[in-house]
Structure formats: C-alpha cells, structure tokens
C-alpha positions in Angstrom: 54.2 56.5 15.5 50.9 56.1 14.7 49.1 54.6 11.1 50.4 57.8 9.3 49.6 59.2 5.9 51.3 61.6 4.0 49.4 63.9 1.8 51.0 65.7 -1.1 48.5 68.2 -1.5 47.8 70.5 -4.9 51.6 70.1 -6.2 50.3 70.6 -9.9 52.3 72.2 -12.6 50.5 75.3 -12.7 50.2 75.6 -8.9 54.0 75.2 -8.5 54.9 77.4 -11.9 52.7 80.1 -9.8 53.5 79.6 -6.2 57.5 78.4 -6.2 59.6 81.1 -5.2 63.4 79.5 -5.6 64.0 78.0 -2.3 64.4 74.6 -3.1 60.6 74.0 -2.0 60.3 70.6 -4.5 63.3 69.6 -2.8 62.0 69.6 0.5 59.2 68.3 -0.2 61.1 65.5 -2.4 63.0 64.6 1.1 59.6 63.9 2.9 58.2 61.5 0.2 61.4 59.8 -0.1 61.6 59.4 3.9 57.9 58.2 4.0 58.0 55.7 1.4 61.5 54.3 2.8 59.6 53.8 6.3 56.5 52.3 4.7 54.6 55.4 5.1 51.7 55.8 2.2 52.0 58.6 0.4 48.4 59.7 -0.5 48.7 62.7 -3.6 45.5 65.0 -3.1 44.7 67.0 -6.7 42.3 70.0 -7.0 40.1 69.1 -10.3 37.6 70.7 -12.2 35.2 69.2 -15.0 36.1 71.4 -18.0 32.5 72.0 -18.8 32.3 74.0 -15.4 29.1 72.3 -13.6 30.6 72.3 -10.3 31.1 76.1 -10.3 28.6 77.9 -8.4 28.6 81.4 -9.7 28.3 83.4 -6.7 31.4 80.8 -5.5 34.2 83.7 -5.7 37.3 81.5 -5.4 36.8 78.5 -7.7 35.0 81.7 -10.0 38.5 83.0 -9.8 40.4 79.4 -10.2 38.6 79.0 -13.2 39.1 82.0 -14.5 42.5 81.4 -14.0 42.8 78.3 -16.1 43.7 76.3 -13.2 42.5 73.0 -11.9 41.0 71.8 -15.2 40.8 68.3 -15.3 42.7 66.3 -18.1 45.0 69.9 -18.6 48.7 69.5 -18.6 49.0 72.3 -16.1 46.8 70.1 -13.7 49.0 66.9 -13.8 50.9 66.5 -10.1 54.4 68.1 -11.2 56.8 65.2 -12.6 59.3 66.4 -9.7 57.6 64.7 -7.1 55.1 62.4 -9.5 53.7 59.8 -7.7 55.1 55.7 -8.2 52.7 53.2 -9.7 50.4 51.9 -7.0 50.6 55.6 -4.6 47.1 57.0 -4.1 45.7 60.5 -6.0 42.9 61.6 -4.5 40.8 63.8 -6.4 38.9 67.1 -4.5 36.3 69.5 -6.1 37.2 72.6 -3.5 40.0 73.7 -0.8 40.4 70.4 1.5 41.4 67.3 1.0 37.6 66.0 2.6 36.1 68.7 0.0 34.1 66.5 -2.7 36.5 63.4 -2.5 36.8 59.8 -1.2 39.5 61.0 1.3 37.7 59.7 4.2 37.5 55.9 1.9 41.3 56.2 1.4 42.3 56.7 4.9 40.1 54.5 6.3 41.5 51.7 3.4 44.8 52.9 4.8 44.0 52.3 8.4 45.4 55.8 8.8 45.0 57.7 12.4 47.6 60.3 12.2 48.2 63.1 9.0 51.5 64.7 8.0 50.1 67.8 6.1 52.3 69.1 3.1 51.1 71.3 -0.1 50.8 74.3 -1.9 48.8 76.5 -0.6 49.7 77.0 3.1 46.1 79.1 3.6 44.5 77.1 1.0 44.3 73.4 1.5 46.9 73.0 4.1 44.1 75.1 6.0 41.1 73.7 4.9 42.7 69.9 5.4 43.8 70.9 9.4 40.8 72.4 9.6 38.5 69.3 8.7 41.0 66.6 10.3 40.3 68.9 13.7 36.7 68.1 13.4 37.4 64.4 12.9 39.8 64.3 16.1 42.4 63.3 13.4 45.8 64.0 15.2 47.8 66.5 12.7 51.5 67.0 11.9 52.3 69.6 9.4 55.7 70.4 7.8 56.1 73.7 7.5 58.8 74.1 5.0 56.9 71.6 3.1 54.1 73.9 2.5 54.0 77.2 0.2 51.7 80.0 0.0 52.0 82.9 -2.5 51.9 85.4 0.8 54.7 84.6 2.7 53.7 86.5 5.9 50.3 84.6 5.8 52.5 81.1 6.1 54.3 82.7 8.6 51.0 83.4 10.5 49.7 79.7 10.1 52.8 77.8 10.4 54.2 79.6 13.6 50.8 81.0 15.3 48.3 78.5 14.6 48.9 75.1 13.4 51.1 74.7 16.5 47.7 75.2 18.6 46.1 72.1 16.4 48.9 70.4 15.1 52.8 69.2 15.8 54.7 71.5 13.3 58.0 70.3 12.1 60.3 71.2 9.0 60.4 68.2 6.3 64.0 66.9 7.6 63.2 66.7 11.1 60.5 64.9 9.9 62.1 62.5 8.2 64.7 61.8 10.6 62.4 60.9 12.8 60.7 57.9 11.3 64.0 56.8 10.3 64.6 55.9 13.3 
C-alpha cells in the first residue's frame, strides 16, 4: 500500500453528542485507528477551530454564521476537544482547520508532506461536510482517496447514502472500517 494517512476528521464532543445516532459509529471508527496504528499507519486528527473572539467569521459566511451560532467549534471549549473515545496518543498529529476541509486554513499540506504521505483513508463526522470538502481538495492534488464509509456520519442519512454509494466510488476506493483494517493487517 502506499505512504498512507489516516485522518480522523471533526470527532469533537459536541459534533459526536449531535451527529451519533447509536450504531456503534465510535466503535467503528475505534477499529480503524487501532488497525492503522498496529500497521504503522499515522493517524493524523483534523479539528474544526474557531477563535472565540470570532475574527475569522465572515458575516455573509452562512455556515460557520450558523456553527457559531451554534456554539460549536470554539477553540479552548470542552465541547471542541477530539472526544476521549477515540483521543489521540501522545506524539499522533491534530491538525487544526478554520472551514470544511482538512486543506481549509491549516498546515495539512506541511503534515502530509512531513509524513511522506501519498495515499488518504478519509473518516469523520460529517460525511457532506469535511469528508466532502477533504475528497474534494485531495482530487485537485491527484491525492489517491480511500474513504470508509461506515467510518463517516452525517446528520442526513440519505445524503451519506448519496456520497458513500454514488460518488466517492467515482473518486475514491470506498470500504467499511473492518475491511479496511483487514487489509493492512495483512
């Protein structure tokens, strides 16, 4: 397999206290980040973060408007903090973003290239937020994609239907988290 990363992306308390609907979807994606650090893999933890004084809100910005009128995605705010379920080990990566994608406002591009990483395994909460916007921007950089699809949540269930079944598969090789795992086990 190729220099592959896993990103854990947006798997904050509040995101997961909102999004989790009680299908075992921490332990899913518990079983991918225990597979990719037994096979060396890094596991790179991308966080959604927001200076609490609000200067990188744009008002006419309808989304992070509505993210921060939320109360989510505050920097330094409990509900912000990666959930302790799948908390990242001493030394693992967390990359910081300001919008949607992993590339959006962070040193993501620094970190993979630190990694030597050619190939991403896509995971996070939400499926058509930055699951989307990630694929999306590591298709522009000829970045080869896999995504695990039951390793991804989205608060519209047909809408991750849509993406993992109809789309991703046109950009990306979609897996669920065990096959996944069994396969750089080997």
């Amino acid at each position: 397999m190729a220099n592959s990363a896993l990103l854990v992306m947006d798997i904050q308390r509040d995101v997961v206290e909102l999004a989790d609907d009680g299908s075992g979807y921490l332990a899913r994606l518990r079983t991918a980040i225990d597979a990719a650090r037994a096979a060396g893999v890094p596991v790179i933890y991308v966080v959604m973060g927001l200076r609490p004084d609000v200067p990188d809100v744009a008002p006419p910005t309808r989304i992070v408007r509505t993210v921060r009128e939320a109360g989510l995605f505050t920097e330094g705010a409990r509900g912000s903090e990666i959930h302790p379920d799948v908390a990242p080990r001493p030394g693992e990566t967390v990359v910081t973003k300001r919008r949607a994608g992993a590339f959006s406002g962070s040193d993501m591009e620094l970190v993979l290239r630190a990694h030597d990483v050619d190939h991403l395994v896509l995971t996070g909460i939400a499926t058509s937020g930055v699951v989307l916007h990630t694929a999306c921007r590591a298709n522009d950089m000829d970045l080869p994609l896999t995504i695990l699809s039951d390793a991804c949540l989205d608060l519209d269930p047909d809408v991750h239907r849509t993406l993992t079944e109809k789309l991703f598969p046109q950009w990306a090789e979609v897996v669920t988290a065990s096959t996944w795992a069994e396969s750089i086990a080997r």
